[in-house]
C-alpha positions as CSV (number, residue, x, y, z in Angstrom):
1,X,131.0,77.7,114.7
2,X,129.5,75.0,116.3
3,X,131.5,73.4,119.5
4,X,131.9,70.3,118.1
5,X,134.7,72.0,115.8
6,X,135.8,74.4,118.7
7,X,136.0,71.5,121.1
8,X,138.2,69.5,118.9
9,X,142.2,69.4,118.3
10,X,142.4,67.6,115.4
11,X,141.9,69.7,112.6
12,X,143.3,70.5,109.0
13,X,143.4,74.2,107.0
14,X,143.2,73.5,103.6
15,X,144.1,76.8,101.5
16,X,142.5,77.3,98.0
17,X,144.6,78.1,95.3
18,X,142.9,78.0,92.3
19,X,139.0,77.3,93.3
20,X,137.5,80.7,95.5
21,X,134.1,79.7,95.6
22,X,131.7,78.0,98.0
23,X,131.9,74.2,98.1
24,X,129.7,71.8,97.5
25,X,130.3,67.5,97.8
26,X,129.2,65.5,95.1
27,X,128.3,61.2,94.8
28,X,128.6,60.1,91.6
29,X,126.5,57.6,89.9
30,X,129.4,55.3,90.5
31,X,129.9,56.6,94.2
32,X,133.0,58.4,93.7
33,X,132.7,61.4,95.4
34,X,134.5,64.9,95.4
35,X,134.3,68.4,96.1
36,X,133.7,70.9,94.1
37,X,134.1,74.9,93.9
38,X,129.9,75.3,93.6
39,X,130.3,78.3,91.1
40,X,132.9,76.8,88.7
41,X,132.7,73.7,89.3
42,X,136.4,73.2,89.8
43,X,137.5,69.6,91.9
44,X,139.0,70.9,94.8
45,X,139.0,67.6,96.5
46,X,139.0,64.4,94.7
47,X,137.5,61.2,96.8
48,X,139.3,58.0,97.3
49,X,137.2,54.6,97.2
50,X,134.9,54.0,99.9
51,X,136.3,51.4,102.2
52,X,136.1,50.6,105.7
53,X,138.0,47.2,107.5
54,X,136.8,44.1,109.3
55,X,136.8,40.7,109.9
56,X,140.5,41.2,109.0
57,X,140.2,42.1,105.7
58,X,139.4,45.4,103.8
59,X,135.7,45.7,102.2
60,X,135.4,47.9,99.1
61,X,133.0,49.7,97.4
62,X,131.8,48.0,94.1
63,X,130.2,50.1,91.3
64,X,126.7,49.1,90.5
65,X,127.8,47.6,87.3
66,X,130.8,45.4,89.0
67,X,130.9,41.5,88.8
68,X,130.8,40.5,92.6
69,X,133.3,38.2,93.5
70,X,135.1,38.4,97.4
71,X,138.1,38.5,96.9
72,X,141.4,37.2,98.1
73,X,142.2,40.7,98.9
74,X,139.5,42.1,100.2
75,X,135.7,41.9,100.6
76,X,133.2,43.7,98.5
77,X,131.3,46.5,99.7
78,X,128.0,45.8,97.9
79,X,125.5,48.9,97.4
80,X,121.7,48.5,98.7
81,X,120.0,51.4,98.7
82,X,120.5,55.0,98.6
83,X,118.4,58.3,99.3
84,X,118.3,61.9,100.0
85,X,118.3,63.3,103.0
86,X,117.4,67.0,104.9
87,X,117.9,67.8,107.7
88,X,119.3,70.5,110.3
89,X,122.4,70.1,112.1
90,X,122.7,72.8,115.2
91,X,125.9,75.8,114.5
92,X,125.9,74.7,110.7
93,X,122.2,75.0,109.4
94,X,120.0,73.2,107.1
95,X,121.4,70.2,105.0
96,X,120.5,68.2,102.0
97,X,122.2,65.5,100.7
98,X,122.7,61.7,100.3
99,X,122.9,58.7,102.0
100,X,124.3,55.5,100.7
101,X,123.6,51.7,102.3
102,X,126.2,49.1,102.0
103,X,126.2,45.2,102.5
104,X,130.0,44.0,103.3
105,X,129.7,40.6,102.2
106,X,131.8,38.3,104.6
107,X,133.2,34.8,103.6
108,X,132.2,31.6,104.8
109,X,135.4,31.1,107.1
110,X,135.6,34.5,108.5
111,X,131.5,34.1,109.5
112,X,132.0,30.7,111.0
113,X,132.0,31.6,114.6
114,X,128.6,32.5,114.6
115,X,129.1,36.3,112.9
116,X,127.3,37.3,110.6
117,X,127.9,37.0,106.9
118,X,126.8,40.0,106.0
119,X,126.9,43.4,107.6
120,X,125.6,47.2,107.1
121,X,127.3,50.4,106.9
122,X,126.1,53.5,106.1
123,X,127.7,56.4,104.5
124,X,126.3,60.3,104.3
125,X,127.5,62.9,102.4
126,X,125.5,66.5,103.6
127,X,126.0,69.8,102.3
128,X,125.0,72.7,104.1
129,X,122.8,75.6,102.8
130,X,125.2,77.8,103.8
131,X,127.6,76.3,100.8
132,X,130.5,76.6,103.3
133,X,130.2,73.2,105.0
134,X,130.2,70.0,104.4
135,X,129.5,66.3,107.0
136,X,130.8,63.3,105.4
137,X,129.7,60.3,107.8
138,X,130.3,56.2,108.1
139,X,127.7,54.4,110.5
140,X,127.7,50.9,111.6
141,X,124.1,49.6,112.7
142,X,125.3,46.4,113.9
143,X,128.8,47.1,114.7
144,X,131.7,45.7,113.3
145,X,134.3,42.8,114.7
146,X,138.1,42.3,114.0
147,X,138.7,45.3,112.7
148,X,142.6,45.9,114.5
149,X,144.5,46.2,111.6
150,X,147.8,45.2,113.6
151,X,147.1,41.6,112.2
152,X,147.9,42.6,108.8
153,X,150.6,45.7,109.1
154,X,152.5,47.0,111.7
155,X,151.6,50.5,110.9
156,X,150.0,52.0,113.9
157,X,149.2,55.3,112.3
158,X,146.8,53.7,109.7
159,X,143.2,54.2,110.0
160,X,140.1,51.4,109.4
161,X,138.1,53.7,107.3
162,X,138.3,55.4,103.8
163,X,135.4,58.2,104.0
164,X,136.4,60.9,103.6
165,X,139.7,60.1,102.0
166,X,141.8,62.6,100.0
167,X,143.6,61.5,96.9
168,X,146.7,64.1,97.6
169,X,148.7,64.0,94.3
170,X,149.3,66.0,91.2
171,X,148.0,63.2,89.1
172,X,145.0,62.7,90.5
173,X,144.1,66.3,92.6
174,X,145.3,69.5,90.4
175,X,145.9,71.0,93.9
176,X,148.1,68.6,95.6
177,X,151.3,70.4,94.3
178,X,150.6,73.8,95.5
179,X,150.3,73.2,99.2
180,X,152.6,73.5,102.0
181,X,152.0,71.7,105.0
182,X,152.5,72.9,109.3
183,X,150.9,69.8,112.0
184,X,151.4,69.7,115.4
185,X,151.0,65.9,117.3
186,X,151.1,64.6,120.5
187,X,149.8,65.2,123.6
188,X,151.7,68.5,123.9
189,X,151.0,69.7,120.8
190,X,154.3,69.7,119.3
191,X,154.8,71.4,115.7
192,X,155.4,68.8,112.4
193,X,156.9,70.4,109.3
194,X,154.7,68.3,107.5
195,X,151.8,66.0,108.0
196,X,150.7,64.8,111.2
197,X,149.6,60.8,111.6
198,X,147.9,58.4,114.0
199,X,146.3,59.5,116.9
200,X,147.8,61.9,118.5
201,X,147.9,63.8,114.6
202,X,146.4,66.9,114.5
203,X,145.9,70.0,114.0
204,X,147.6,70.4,110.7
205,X,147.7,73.5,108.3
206,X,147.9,73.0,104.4
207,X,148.7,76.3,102.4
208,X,149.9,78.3,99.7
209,X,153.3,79.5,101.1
210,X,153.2,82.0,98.0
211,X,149.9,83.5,99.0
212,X,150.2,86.7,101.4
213,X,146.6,86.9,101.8
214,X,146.0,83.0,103.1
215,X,142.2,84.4,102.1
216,X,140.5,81.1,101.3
217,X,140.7,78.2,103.7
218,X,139.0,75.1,104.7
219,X,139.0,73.1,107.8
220,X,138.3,69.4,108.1
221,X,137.5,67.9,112.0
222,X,136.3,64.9,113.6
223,X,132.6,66.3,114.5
224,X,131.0,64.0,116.8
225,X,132.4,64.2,120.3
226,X,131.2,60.7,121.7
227,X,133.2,59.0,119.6
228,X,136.7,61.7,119.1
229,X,139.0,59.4,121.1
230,X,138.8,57.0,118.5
231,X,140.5,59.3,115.9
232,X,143.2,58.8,113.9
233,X,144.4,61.3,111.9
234,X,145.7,58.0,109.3
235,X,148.5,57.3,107.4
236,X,148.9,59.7,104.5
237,X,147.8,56.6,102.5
238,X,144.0,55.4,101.7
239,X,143.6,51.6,101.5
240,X,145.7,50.9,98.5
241,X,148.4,52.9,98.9
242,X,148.0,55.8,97.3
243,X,149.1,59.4,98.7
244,X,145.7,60.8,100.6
245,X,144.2,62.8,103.2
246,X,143.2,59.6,105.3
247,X,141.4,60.5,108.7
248,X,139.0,58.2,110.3
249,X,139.0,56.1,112.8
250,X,141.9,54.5,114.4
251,X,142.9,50.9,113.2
252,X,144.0,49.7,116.7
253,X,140.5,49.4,117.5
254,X,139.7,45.6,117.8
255,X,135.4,45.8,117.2
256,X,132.9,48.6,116.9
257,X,129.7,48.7,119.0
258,X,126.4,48.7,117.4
259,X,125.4,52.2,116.4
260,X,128.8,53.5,116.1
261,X,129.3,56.6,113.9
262,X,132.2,58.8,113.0
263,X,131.9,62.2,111.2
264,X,134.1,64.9,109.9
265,X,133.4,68.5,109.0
266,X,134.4,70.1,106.1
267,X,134.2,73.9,106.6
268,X,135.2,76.6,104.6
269,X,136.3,80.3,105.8
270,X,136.5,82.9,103.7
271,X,137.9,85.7,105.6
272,X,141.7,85.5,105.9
């Protein structure tokens, strides 16, 4: 295990209920992404919309075929390019996978202080040869600017990106009904019956309290250690609301320097 995981406190164990294979992430046409069991290809995960916040408003993924309009809400979060990638990542092997470019389109008023109007991120999905892990990463070449949520809600948990993000209930995820949930949070590590939130959430452990065996897990972890501090472990919601496994990064951050990247690992253990 690579120490990127082991150095990290934040984590979640995610126990498989009714998918026992090897995972595998998937982008869809639409970019909607999920993961899957790789032999049945049973959702195990089902993927929120892509969505990250700044210049005080939300910006949103648009599907290729969507009439773009900014609106009042929120800005859109216009696709530019996309490819595949390879690669090798040190403790976890030999990747493939995709990686998606995005123009957030910024209004007129919110761009008149000399910002720019329009501004990159980049989103990678990489599954590992191995089939047991998965990287799901947001970059922001240029940075990023009023992005403290604070001006719009007085949740301090909440984070300012949606990738990865979770949809956690039995409507949308066949598996959100069948897990029980142990966190611990805070700087002494206290134990949460229940989800942990913010930034001091983490580590929490999703299971199957009828399973003796616990013999299929996964583990989800902030990856990259230069940027951990910034972590929030969210606010059980993604952007609109719904129920979701929403880490990212925390929305009390005010701008993002240029270059700034956040990553979380998706690992699966098979042993018990």
């Amino acid at each position: 295990m690579s120490q990127g995981l082991l150095g990290c406190c934040c984590f979640w164990l995610l126990l498989l209920h009714r998918c026992h294979g090897l995972i595998h992430g998937e982008m869809m046409e639409n970019f909607s992404y999920r993961v899957v069991d790789s032999d049945s290809n049973c959702t195990m995960l089902q993927g929120s919309e892509i969505a990250v916040f700044m210049a005080g408003k939300w910006c949103v993924a648009m599907p290729l075929e969507h009439n773009i309009t900014n609106d009042h809400d929120h800005y859109p979060l216009i696709h530019k390019d996309h490819r595949t990638i390879r690669g090798w990542q040190s403790g976890l092997g030999p990747y493939e996978g995709v990686q998606v470019t995005w123009h957030c389109e910024i209004d007129a008023i919110s761009s008149s202080k000399g910002t720019p109007k329009r501004v990159s991120v980049v989103t990678s999905l990489k599954n590992f040869e191995s089939k047991l892990a998965i990287v799901f990463e947001v970059e922001w070449p240029e940075g990023a600017w009023d992005t403290n949520m604070m001006s719009t809600t007085d949740d301090h948990d909440v984070s300012l990106t949606n990738f990865p993000t979770f949809l956690w209930d039995s409507n949308t995820n066949e598996t959100a009904d069948i897990f029980s949930a142990l966190s611990w949070e805070g700087s002494f590590l206290q134990s949460v019956r229940g989800h942990s939130k913010g930034p001091a959430g983490g580590p929490t452990v999703l299971y199957n309290s009828s399973s003796s065996t616990l013999e299929n897990v996964m583990i989800i972890s902030p990856f990259n250690s230069r940027y951990w501090k910034t972590f929030s472990a969210g606010n059980n919601f993604n952007w609109r609301g719904q129920a979701a496994i929403a880490p990212g990064t925390s929305g009390r951050i005010t701008s993002l320097p240029k270059g700034f990247r956040q990553s979380f690992l998706l690992l699966q253990a098979r042993q018990g």
